[in-house]
PQR file of N, CA, C, O and H, with PARSE charges and radii, in Angstrom:
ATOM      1  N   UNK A   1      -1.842   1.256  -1.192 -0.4000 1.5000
ATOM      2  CA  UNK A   1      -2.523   0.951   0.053 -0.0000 2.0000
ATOM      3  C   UNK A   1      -2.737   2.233   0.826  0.5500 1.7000
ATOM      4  O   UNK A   1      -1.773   2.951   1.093 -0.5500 1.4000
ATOM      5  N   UNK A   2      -3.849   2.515   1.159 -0.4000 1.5000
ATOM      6  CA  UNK A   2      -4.135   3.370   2.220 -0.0000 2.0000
ATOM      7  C   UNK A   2      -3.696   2.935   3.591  0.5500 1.7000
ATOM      8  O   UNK A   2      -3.439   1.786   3.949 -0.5500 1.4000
ATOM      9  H   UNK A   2      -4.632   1.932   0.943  0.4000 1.0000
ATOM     10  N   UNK A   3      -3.635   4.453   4.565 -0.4000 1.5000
ATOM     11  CA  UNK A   3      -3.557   3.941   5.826 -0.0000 2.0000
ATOM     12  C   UNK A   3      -4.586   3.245   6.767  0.5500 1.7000
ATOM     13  O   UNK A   3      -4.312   2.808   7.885 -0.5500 1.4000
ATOM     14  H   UNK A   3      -3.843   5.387   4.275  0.4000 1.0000
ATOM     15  N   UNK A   4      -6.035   3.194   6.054 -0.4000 1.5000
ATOM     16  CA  UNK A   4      -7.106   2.867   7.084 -0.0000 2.0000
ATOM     17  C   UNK A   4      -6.992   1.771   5.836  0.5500 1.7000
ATOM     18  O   UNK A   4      -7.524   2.558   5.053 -0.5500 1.4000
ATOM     19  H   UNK A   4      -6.257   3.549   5.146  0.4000 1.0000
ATOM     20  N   UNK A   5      -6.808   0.925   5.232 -0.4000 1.5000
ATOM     21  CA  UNK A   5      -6.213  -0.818   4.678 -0.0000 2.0000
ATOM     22  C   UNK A   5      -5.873  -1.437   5.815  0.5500 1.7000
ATOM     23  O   UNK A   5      -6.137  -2.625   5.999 -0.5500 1.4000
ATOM     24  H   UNK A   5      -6.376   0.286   5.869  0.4000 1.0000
ATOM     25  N   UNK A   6      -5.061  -0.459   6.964 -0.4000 1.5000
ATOM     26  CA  UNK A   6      -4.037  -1.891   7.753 -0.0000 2.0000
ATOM     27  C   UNK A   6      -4.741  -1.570   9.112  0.5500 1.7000
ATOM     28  O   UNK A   6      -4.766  -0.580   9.844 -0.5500 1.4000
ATOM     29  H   UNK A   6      -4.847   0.507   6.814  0.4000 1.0000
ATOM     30  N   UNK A   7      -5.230  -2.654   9.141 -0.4000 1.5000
ATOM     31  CA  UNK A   7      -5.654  -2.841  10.790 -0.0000 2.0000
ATOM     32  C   UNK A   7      -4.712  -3.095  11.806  0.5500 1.7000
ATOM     33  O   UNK A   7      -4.209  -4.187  12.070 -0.5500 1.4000
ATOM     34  H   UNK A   7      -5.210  -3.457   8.546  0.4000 1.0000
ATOM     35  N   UNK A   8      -4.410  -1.507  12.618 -0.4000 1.5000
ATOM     36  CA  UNK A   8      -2.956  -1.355  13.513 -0.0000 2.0000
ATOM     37  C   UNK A   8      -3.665  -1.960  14.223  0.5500 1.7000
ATOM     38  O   UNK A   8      -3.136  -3.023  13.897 -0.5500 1.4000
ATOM     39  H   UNK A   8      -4.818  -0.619  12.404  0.4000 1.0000
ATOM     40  N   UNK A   9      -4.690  -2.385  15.189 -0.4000 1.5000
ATOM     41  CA  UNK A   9      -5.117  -2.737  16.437 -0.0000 2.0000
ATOM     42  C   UNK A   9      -4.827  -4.589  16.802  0.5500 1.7000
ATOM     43  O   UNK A   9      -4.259  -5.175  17.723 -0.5500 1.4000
ATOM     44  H   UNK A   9      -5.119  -1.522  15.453  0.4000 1.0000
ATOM     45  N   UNK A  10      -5.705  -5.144  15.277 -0.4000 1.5000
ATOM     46  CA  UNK A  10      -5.283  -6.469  15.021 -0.0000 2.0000
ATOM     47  C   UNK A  10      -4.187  -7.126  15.270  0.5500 1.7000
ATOM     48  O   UNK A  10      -4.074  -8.207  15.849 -0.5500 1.4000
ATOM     49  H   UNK A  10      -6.166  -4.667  14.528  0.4000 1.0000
ATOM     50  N   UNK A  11      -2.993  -6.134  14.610 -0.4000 1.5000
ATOM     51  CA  UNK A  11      -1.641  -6.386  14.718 -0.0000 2.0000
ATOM     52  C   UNK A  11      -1.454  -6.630  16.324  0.5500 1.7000
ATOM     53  O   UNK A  11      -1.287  -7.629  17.023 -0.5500 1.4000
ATOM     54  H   UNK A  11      -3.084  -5.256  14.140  0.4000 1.0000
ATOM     55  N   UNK A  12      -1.596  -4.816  16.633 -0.4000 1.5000
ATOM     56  CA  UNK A  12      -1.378  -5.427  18.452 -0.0000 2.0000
ATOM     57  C   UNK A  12      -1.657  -5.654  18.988  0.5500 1.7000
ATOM     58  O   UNK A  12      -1.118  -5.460  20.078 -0.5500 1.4000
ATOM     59  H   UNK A  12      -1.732  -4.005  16.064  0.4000 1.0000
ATOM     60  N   UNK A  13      -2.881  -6.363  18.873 -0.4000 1.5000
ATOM     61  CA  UNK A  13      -3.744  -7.671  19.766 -0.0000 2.0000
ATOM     62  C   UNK A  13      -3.283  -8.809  19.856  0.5500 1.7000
ATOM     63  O   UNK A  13      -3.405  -9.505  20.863 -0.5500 1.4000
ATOM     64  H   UNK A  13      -3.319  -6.520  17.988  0.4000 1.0000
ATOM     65  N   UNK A  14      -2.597  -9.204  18.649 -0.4000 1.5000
ATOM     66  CA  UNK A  14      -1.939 -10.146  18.025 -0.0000 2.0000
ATOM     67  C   UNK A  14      -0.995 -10.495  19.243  0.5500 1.7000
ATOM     68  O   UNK A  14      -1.085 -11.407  20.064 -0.5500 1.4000
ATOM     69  H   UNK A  14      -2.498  -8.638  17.830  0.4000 1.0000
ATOM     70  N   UNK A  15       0.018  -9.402  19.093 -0.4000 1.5000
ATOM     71  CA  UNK A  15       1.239  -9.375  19.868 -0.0000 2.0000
ATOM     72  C   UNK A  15       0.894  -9.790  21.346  0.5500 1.7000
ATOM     73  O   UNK A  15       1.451 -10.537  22.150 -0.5500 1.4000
ATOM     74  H   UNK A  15       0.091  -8.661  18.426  0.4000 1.0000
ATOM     75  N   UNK A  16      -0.083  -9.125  21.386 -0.4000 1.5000
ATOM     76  CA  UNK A  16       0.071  -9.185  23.009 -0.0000 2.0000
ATOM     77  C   UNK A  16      -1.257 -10.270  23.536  0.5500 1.7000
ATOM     78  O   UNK A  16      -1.522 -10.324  24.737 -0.5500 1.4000
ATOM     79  H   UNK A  16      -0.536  -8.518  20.733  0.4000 1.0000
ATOM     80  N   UNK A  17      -1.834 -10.886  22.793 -0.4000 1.5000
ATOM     81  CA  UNK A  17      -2.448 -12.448  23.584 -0.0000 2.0000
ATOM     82  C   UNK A  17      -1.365 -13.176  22.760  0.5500 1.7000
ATOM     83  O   UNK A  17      -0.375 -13.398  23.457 -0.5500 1.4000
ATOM     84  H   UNK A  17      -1.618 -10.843  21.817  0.4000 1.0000
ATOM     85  N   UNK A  18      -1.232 -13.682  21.299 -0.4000 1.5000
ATOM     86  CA  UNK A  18      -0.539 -14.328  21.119 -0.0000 2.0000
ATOM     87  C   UNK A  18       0.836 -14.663  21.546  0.5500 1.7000
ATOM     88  O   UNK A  18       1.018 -15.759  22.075 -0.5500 1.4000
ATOM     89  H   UNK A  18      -2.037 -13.501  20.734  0.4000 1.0000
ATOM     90  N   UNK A  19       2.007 -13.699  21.349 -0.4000 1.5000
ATOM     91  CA  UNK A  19       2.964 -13.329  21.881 -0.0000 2.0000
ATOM     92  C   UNK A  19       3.625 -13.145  23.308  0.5500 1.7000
ATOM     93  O   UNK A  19       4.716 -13.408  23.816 -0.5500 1.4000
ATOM     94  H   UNK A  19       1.859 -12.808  20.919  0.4000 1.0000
ATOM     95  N   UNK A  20       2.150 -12.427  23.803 -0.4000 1.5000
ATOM     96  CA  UNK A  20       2.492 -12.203  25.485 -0.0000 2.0000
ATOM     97  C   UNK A  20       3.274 -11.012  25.889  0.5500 1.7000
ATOM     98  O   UNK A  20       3.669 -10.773  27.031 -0.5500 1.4000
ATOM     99  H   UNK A  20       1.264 -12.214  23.390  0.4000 1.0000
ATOM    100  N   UNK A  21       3.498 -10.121  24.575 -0.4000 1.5000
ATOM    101  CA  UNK A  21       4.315  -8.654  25.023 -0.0000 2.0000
ATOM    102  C   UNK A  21       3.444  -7.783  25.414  0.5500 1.7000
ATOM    103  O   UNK A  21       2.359  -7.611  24.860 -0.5500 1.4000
ATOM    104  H   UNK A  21       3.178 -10.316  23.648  0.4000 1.0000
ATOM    105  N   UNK A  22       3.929  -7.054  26.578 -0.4000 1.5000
ATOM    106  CA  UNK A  22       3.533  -6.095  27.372 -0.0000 2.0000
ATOM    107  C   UNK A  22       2.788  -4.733  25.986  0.5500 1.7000
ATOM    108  O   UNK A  22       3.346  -4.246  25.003 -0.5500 1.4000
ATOM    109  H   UNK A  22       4.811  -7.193  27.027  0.4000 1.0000
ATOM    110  N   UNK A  23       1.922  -4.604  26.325 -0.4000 1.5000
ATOM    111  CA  UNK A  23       0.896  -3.743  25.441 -0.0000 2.0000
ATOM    112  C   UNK A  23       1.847  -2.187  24.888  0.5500 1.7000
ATOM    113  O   UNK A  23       1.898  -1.626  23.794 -0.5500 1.4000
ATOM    114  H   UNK A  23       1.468  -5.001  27.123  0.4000 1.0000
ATOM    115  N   UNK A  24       2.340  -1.959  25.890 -0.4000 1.5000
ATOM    116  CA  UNK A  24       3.340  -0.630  25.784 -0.0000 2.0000
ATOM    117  C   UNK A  24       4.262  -0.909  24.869  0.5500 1.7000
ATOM    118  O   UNK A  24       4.497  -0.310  23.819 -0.5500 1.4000
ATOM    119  H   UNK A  24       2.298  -2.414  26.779  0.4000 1.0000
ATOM    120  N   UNK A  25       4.995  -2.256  25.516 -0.4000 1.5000
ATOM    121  CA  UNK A  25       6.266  -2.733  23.625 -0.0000 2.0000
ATOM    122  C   UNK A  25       5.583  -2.986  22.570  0.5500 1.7000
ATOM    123  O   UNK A  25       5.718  -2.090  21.737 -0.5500 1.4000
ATOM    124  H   UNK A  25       4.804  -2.742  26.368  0.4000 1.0000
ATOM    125  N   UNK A  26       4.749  -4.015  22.168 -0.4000 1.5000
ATOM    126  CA  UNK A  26       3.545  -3.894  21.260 -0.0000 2.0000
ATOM    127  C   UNK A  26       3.344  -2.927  20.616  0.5500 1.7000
ATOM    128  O   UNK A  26       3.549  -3.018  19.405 -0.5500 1.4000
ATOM    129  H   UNK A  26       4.639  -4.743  22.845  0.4000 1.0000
ATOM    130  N   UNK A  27       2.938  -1.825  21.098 -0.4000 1.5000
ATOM    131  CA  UNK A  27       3.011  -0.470  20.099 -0.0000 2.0000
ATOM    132  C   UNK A  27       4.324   0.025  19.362  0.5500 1.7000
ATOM    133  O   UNK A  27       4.381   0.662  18.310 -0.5500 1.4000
ATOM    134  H   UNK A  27       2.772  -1.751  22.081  0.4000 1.0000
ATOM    135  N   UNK A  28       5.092  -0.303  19.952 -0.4000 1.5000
ATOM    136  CA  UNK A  28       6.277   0.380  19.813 -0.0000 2.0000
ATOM    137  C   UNK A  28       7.630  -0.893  18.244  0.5500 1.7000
ATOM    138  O   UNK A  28       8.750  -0.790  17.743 -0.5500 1.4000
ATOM    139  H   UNK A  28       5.046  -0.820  20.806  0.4000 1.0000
ATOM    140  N   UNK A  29       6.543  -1.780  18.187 -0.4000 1.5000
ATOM    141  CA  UNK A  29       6.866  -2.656  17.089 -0.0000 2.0000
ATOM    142  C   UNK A  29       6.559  -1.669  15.473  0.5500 1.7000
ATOM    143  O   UNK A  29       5.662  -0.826  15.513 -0.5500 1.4000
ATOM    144  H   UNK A  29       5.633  -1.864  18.594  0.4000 1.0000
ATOM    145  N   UNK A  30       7.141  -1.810  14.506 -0.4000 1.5000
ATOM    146  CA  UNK A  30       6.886  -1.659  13.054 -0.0000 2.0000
ATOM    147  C   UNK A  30       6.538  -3.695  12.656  0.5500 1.7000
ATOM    148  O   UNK A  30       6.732  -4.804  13.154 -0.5500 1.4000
ATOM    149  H   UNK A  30       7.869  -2.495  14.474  0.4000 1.0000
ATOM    150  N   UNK A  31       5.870  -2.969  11.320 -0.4000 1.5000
ATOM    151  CA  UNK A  31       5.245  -4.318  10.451 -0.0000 2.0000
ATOM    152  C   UNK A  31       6.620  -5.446  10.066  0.5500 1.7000
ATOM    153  O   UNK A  31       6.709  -6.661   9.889 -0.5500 1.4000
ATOM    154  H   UNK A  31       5.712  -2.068  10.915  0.4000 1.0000
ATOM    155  N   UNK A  32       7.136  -4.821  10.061 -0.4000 1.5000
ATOM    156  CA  UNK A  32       8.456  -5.926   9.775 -0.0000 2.0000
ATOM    157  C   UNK A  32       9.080  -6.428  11.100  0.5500 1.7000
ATOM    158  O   UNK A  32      10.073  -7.107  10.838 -0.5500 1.4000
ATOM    159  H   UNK A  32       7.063  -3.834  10.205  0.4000 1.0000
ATOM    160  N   UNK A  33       8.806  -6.316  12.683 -0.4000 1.5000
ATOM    161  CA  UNK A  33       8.953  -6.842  13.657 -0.0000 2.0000
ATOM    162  C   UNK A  33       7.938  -7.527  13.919  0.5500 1.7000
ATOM    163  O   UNK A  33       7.954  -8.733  14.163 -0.5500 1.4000
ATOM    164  H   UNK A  33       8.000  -5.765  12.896  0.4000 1.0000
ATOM    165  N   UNK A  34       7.009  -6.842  13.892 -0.4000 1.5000
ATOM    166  CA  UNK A  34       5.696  -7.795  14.256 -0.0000 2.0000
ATOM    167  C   UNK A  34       5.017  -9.068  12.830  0.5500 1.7000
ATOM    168  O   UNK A  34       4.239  -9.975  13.128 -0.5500 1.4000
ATOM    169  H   UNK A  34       6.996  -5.862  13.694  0.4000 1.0000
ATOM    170  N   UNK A  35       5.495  -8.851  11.454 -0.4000 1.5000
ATOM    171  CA  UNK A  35       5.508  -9.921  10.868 -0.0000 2.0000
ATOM    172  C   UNK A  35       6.429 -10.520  11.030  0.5500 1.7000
ATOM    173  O   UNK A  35       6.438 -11.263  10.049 -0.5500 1.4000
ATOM    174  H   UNK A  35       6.126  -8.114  11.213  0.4000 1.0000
ATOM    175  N   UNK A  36       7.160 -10.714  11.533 -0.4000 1.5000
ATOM    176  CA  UNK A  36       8.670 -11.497  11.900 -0.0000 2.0000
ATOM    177  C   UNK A  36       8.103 -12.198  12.577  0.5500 1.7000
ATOM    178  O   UNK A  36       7.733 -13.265  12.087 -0.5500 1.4000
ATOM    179  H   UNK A  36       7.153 -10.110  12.330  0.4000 1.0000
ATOM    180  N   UNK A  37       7.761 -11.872  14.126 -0.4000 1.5000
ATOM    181  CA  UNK A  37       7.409 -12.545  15.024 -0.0000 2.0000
ATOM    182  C   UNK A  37       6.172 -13.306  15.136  0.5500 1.7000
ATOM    183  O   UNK A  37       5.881 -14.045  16.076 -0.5500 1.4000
ATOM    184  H   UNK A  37       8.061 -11.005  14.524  0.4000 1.0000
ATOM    185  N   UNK A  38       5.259 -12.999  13.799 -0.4000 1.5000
ATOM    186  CA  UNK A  38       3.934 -13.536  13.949 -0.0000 2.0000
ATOM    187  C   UNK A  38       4.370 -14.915  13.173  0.5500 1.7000
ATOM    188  O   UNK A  38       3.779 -15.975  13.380 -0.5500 1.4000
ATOM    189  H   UNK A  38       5.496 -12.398  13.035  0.4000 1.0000
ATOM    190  N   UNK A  39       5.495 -14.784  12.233 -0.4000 1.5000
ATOM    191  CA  UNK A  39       6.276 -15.645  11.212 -0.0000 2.0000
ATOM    192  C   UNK A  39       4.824 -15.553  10.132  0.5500 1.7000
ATOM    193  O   UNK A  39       4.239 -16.537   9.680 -0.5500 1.4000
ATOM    194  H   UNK A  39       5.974 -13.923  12.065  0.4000 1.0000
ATOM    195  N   UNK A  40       4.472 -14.164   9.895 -0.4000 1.5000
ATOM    196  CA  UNK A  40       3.686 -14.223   8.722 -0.0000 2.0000
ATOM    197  C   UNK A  40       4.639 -13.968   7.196  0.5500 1.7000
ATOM    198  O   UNK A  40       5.607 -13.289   6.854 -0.5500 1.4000
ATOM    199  H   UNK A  40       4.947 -13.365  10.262  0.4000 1.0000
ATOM    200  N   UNK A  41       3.582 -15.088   6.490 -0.4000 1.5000
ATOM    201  CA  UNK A  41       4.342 -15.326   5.217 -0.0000 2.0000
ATOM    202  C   UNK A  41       4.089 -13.950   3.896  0.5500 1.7000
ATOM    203  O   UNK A  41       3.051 -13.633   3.316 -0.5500 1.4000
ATOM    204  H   UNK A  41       2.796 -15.640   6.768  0.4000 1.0000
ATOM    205  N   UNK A  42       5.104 -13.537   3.805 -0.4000 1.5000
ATOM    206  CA  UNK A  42       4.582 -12.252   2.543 -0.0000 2.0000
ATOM    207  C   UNK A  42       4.079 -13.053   0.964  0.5500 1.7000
ATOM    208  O   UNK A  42       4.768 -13.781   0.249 -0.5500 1.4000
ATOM    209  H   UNK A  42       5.948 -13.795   4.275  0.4000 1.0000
ATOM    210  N   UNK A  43       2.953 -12.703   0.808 -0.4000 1.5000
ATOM    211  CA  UNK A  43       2.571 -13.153  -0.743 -0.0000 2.0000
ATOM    212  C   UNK A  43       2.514 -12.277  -1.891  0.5500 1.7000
ATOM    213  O   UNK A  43       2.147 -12.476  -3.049 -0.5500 1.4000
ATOM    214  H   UNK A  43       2.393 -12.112   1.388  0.4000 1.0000
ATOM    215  N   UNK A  44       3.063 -11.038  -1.163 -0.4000 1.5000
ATOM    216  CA  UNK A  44       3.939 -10.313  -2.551 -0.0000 2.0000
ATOM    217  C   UNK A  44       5.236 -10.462  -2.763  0.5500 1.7000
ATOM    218  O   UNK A  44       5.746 -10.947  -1.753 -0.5500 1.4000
ATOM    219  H   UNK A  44       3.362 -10.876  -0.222  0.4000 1.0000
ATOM    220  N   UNK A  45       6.161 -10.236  -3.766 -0.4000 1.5000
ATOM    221  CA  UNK A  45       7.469 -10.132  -4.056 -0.0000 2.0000
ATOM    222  C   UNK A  45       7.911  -8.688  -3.523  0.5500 1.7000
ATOM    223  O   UNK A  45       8.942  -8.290  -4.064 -0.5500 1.4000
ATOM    224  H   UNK A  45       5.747  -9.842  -4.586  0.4000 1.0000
ATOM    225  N   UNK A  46       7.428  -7.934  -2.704 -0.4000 1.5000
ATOM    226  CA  UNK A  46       8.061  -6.589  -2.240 -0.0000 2.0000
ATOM    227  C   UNK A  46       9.045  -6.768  -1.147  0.5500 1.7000
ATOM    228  O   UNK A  46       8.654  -7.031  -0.009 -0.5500 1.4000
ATOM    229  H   UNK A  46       6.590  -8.258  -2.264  0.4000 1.0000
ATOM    230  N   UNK A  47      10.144  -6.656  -1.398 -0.4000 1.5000
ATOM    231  CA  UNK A  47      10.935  -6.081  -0.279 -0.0000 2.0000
ATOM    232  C   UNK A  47      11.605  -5.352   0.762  0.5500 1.7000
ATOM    233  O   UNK A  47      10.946  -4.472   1.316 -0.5500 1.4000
ATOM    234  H   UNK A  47      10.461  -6.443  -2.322  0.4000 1.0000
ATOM    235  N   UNK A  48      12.516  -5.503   1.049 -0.4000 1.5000
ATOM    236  CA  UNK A  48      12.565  -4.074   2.584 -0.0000 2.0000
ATOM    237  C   UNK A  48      12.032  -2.644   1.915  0.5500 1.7000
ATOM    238  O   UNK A  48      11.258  -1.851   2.451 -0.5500 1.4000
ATOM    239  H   UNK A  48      13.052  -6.218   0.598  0.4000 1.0000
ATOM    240  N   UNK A  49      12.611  -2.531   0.682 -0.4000 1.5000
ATOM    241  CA  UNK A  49      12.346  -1.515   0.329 -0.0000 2.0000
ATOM    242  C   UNK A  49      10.945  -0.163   0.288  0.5500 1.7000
ATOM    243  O   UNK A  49      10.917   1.051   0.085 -0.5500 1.4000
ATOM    244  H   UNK A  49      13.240  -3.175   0.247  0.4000 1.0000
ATOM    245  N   UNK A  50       9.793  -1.387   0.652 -0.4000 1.5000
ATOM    246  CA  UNK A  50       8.620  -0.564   1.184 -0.0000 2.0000
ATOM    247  C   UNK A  50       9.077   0.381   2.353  0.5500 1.7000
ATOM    248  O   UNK A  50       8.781   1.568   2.212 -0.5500 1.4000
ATOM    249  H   UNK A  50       9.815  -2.373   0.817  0.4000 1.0000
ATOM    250  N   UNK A  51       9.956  -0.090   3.814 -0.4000 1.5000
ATOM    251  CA  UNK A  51       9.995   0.342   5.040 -0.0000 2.0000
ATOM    252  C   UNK A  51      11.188   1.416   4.243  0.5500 1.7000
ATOM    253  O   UNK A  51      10.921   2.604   4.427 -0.5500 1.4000
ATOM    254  H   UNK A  51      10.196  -1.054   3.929  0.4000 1.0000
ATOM    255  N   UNK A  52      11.979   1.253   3.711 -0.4000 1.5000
ATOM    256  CA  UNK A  52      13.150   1.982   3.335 -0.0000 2.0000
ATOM    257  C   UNK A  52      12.528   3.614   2.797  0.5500 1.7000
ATOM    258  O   UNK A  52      12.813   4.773   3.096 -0.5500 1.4000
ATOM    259  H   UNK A  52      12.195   0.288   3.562  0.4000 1.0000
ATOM    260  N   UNK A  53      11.270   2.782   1.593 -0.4000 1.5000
ATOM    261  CA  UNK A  53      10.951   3.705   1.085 -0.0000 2.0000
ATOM    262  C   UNK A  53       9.767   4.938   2.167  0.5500 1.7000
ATOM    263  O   UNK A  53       9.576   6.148   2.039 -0.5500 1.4000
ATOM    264  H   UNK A  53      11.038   1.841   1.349  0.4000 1.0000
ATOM    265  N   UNK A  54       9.256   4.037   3.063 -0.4000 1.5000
ATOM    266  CA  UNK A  54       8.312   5.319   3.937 -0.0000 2.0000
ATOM    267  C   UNK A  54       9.357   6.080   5.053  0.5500 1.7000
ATOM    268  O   UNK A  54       9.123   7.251   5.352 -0.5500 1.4000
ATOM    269  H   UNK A  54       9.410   3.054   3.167  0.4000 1.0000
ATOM    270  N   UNK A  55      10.433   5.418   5.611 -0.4000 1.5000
ATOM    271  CA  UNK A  55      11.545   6.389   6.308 -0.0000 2.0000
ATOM    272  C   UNK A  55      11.574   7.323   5.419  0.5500 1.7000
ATOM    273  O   UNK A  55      10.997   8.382   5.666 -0.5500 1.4000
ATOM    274  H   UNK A  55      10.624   4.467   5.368  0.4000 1.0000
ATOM    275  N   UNK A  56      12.230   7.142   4.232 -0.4000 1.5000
ATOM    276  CA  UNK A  56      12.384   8.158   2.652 -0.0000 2.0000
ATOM    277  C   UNK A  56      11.874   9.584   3.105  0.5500 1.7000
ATOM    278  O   UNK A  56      12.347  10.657   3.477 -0.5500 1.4000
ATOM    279  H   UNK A  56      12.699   6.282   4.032  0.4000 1.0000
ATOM    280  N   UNK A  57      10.291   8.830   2.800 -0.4000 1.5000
ATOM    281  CA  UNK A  57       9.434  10.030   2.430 -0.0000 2.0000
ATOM    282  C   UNK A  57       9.086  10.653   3.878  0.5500 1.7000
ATOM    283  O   UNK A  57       8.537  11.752   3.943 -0.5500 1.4000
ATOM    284  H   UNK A  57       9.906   7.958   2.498  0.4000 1.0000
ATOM    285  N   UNK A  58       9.337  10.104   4.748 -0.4000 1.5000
ATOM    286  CA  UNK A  58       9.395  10.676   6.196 -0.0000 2.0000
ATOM    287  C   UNK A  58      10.370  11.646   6.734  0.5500 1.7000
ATOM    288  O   UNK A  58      10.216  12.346   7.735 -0.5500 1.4000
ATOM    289  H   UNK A  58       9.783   9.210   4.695  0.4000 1.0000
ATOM    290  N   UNK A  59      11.328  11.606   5.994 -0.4000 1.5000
ATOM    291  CA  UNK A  59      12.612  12.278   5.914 -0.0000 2.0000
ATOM    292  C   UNK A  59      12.525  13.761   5.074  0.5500 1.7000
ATOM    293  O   UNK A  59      13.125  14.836   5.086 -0.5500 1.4000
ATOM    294  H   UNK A  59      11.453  11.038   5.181  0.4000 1.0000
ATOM    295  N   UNK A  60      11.295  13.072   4.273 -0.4000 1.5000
ATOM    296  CA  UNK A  60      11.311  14.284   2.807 -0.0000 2.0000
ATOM    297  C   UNK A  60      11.561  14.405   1.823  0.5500 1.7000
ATOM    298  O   UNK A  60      11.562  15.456   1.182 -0.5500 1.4000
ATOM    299  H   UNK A  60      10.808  12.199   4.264  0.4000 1.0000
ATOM    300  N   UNK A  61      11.890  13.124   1.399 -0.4000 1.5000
ATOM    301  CA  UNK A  61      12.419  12.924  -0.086 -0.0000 2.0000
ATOM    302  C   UNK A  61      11.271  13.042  -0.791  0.5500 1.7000
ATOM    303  O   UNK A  61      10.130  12.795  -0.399 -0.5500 1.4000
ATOM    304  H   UNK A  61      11.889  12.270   1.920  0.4000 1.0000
ATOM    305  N   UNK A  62      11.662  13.471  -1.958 -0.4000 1.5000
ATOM    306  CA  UNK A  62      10.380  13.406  -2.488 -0.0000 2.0000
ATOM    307  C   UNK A  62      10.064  12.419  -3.409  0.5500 1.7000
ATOM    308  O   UNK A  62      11.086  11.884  -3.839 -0.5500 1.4000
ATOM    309  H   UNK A  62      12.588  13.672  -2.276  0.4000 1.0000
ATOM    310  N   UNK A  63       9.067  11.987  -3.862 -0.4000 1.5000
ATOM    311  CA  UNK A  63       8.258  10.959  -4.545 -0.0000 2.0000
ATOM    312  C   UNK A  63       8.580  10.366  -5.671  0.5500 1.7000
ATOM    313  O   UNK A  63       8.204   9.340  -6.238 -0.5500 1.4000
ATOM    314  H   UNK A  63       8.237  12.422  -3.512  0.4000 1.0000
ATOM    315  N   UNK A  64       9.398  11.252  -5.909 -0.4000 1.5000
ATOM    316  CA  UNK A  64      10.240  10.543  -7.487 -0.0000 2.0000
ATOM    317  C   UNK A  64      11.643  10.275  -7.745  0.5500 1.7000
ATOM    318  O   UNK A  64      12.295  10.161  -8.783 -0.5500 1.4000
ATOM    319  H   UNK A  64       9.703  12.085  -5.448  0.4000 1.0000
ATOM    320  N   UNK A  65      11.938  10.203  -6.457 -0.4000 1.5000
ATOM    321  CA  UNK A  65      13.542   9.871  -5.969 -0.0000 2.0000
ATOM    322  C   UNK A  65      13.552   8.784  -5.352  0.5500 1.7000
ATOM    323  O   UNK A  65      14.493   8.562  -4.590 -0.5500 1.4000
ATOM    324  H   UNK A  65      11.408  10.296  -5.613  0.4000 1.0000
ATOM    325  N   UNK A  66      12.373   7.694  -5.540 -0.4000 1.5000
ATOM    326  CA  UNK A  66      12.371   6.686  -4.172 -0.0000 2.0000
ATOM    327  C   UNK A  66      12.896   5.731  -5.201  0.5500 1.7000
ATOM    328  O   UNK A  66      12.997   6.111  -6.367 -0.5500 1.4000
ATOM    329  H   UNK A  66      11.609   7.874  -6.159  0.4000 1.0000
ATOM    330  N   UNK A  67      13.245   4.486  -4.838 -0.4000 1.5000
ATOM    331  CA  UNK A  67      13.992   3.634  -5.502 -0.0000 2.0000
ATOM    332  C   UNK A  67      13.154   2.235  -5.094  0.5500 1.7000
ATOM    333  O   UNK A  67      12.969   1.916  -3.919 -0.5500 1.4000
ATOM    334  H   UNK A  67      13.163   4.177  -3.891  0.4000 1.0000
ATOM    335  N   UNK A  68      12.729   1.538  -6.106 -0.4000 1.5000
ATOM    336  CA  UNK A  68      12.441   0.103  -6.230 -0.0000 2.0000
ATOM    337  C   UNK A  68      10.824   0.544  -6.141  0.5500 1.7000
ATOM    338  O   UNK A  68      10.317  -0.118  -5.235 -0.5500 1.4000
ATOM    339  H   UNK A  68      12.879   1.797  -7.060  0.4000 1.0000
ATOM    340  N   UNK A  69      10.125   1.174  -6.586 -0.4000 1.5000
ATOM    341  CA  UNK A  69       8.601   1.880  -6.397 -0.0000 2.0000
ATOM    342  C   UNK A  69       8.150   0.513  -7.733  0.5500 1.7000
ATOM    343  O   UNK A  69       8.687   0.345  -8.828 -0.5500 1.4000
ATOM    344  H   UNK A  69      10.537   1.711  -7.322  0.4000 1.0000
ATOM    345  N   UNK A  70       7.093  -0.208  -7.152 -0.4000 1.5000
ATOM    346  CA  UNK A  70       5.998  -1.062  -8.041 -0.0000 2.0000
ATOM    347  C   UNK A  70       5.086   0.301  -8.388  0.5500 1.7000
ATOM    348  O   UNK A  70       4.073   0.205  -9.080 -0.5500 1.4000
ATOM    349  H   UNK A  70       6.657  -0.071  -6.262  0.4000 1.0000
TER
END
């Protein structure tokens, strides 16, 4: 997945008519808070390990040290 795949804006539009959170917290959500709260259903088998794995590489690990990679 690319980064221009995920429509960040959608998400926090979402949050904040649906939800009712202040636009400032809204931003300040990751995809695994804000699918929580949307109670959207995942239709892949991937687990935490996506978020685990982009801290990872945010950190600096490099690309062939990540663990649970589809």
């Amino acid at each position: 997945m690319q980064n221009a795949d995920f429509d960040y804006f959608a998400w926090w539009k979402a949050c904040v008519t649906q939800l009712n959170i202040a636009p400032s917290e809204a931003w300040n959500l990751d995809y695994c808070e804000i699918a929580t709260l949307l109670e959207v259903e995942q239709k892949t088998n991937q687990d935490a390990s996506l978020m685990v794995n982009a801290q990872r590489e945010l950190n600096g690990m490099p690309p062939g040290e990540l663990k649970n990679v589809n």
